[in-house]
N, C-alpha and C positions, 0 to 999 in steps of 0.2 A: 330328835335331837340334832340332828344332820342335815340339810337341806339340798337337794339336788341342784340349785341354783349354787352354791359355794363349790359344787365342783367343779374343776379348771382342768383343760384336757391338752395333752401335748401330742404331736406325731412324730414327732422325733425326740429324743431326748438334748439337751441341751450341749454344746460345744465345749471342750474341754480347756476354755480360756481362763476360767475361774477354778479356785481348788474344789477338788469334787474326791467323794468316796462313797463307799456301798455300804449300807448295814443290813441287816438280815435281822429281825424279830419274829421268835417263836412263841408257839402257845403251843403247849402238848397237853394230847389227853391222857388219861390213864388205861385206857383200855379200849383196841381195834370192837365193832360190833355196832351195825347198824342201830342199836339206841343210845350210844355212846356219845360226847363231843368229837370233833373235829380235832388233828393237830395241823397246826397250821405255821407255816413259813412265809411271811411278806419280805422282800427283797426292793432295797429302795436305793436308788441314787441321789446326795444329801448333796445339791448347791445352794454355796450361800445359804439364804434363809428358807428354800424353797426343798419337799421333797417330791421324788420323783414314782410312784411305784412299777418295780421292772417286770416282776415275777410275783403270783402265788402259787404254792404247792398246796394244797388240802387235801386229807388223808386219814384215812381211820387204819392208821397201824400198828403193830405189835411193836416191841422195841426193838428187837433185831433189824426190824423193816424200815422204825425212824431213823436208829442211826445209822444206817446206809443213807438213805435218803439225808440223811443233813450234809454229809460226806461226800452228796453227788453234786446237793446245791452250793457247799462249799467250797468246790472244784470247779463247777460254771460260772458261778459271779465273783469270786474273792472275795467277799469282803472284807472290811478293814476292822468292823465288828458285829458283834453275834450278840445278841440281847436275847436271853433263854428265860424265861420266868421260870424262876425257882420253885419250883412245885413238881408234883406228880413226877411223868418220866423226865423233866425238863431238869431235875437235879443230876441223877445219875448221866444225861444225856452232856449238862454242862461239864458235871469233871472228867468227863473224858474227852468231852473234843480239847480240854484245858491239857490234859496229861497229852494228849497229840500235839502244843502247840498253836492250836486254833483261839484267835482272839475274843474268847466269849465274855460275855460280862454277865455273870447271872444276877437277876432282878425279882425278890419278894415282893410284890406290893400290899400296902398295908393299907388301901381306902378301897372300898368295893368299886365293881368296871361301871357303872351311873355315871361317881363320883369324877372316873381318873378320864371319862371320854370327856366329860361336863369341861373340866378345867383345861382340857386342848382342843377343843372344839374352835375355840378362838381361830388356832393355825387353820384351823381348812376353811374359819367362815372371812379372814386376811386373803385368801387365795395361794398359799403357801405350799397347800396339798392337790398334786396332780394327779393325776387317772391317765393309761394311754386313751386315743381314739377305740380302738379295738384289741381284746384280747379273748383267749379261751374263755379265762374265769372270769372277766369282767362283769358279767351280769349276775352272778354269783354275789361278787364281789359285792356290788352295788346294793345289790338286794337286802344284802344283811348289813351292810354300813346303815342303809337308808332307813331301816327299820329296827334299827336297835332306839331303845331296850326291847322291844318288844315282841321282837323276831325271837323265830325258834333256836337259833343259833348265834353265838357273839364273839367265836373265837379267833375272826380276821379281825373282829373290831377288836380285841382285847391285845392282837399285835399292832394296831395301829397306835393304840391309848399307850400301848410301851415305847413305842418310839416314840411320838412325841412327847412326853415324859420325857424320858431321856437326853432327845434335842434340845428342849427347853431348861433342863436344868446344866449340859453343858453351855450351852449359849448365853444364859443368865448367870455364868458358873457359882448358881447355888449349891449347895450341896444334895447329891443327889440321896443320902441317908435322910433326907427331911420328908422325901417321901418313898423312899424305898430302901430296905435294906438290902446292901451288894454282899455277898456272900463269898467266902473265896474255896 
């Protein structure tokens, strides 16, 4: 679905001349255990039309262990928003970083991840969507953008299909209940 030609690569991240903020999209799983999914934190810097990705976490943890871990990445990058998919631990994970304060938006999505990567795939084949030169998880990272559906695992690509979702419906300020329900 993805093409490794539509990936655009940055070495520095961009200058703080234009308005710029961080979001953080989560995918949690329900249960630590090597046969289990992934929970996953992508951390991106949002200029103009363009995002940036700064950080992934991925992590097969219990919940004690994610939410510490959302608490450490909330503490390293600030974000301005936190997009938690509503499900599994990612409920309970939302209302409390909510009861803390923390800017979360949790997001149910209601069209299977095919459908919701299909319909933003646009942004990264426009050249919109960054990758550093090098990082730890980059080739992780890569591996399963570049082989989804297919791949053994989809839950980096399932936080990317959330942000952009999300950018896209703030930028076009559709509403964003047309395809997801925000939950509070």
């Amino acid at each position: 679905m993805i093409k490794r030609e539509w990936l655009k690569r940055y070495h520095a991240l961009p200058p703080q001349t234009t308005p710029q903020y961080v979001v953080q999209s989560w995918d949690t799983a329900q249960k630590p255990g090597s046969d289990n999914d992934f929970s996953v934190c992508t951390t991106w810097l949002v200029s103009e039309s363009n995002v940036y990705l700064k950080d992934v976490v991925r992590g097969r943890f219990d919940y004690p262990t994610l939410k510490q871990e959302a608490g450490r990445l909330f503490a390293t990058h600030r974000p301005a928003v936190i997009l938690i998919e509503d499900a599994s631990t990612g409920t309970p994970l939302a209302q409390e970083m909510q009861r803390e304060g923390k800017p979360v938006i949790p997001i149910r999505p209601d069209m299977d991840k095919v459908t919701r990567m299909w319909a933003r795939s646009i942004a990264i084949e426009a050249g919109q969507f960054h990758l550093p030169v090098t990082a730890p998880w980059l080739a992780d990272f890569e591996t399963e953008l570049l082989s989804f559906p297919n791949g053994r695992f989809d839950d980096q690509v399932d936080t990317v299909s959330q942000l952009l979702n999300w950018l896209h419906h703030r930028i076009t300020n559709t509403p964003l209940q047309s395809r997801y329900h925000i939950s509070s």
